[in-house]
C-alpha positions as CSV (number, residue, x, y, z in Angstrom):
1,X,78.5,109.3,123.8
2,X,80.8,111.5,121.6
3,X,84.1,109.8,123.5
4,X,82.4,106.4,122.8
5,X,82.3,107.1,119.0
6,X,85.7,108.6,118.9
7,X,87.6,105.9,121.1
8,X,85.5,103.6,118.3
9,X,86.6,105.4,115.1
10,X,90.4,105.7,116.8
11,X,90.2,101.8,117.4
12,X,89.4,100.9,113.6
13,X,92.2,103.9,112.4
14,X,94.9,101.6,114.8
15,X,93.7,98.6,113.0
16,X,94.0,99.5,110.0
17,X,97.7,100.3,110.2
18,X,98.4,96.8,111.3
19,X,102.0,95.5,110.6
20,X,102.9,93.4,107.7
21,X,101.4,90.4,106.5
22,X,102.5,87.4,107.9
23,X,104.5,85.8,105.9
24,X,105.9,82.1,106.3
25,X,110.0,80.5,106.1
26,X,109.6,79.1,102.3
27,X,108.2,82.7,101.3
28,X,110.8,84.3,102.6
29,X,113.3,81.7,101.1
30,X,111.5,82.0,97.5
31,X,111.7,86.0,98.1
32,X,115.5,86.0,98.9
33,X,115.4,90.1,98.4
34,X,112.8,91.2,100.6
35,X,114.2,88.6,103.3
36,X,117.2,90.4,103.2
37,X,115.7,93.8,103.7
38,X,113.2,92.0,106.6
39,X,116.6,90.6,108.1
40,X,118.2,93.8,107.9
41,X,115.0,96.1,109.5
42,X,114.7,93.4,112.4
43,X,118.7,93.9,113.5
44,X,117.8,97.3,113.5
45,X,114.8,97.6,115.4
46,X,114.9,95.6,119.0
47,X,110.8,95.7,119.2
48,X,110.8,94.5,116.0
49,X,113.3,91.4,116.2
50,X,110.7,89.5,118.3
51,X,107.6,89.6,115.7
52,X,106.9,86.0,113.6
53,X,108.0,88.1,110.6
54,X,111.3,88.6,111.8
55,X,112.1,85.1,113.2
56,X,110.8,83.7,110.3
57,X,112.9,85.6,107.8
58,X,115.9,84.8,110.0
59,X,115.2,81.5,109.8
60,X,114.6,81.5,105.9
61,X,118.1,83.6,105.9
62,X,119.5,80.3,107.7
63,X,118.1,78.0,105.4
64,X,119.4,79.7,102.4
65,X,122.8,80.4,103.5
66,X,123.1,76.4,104.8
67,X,121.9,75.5,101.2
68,X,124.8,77.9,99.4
69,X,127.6,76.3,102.1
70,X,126.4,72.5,101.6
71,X,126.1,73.2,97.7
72,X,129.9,75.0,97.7
């Protein structure tokens, strides 16, 4: 029973230290400085590249720097 509760209580302590919030392309592209340090922590971390933050913010990094070429 003791193992039960303390696999339980271990469960809920992992959960709680969750990664970050999902965030979506345009909030990334509205939050240009904490897409760059997203951009930057995904090229450095391989396990890390493939999470929906990461693609997303590389995405939004994309977007942005198309806008700044096609603007001049």
């Amino acid at each position: 029973m003791k193992i039960v509760v303390v696999l339980i209580v271990g469960l809920f302590t992992l959960s709680g230290c969750s990664k970050d919030e999902v965030r979506d392309v345009s909030w990334y592209e509205e939050n240009v400085d904490v897409m760059n340090a997203k951009v930057d922590e995904c090229g450095n971390d391989s396990e890390m590249s493939s999470s929906v933050n990461c693609k997303n913010a590389i995405k939004a990094k994309q977007k942005v720097l198309l806008k700044k070429w096609k603007n001049g």
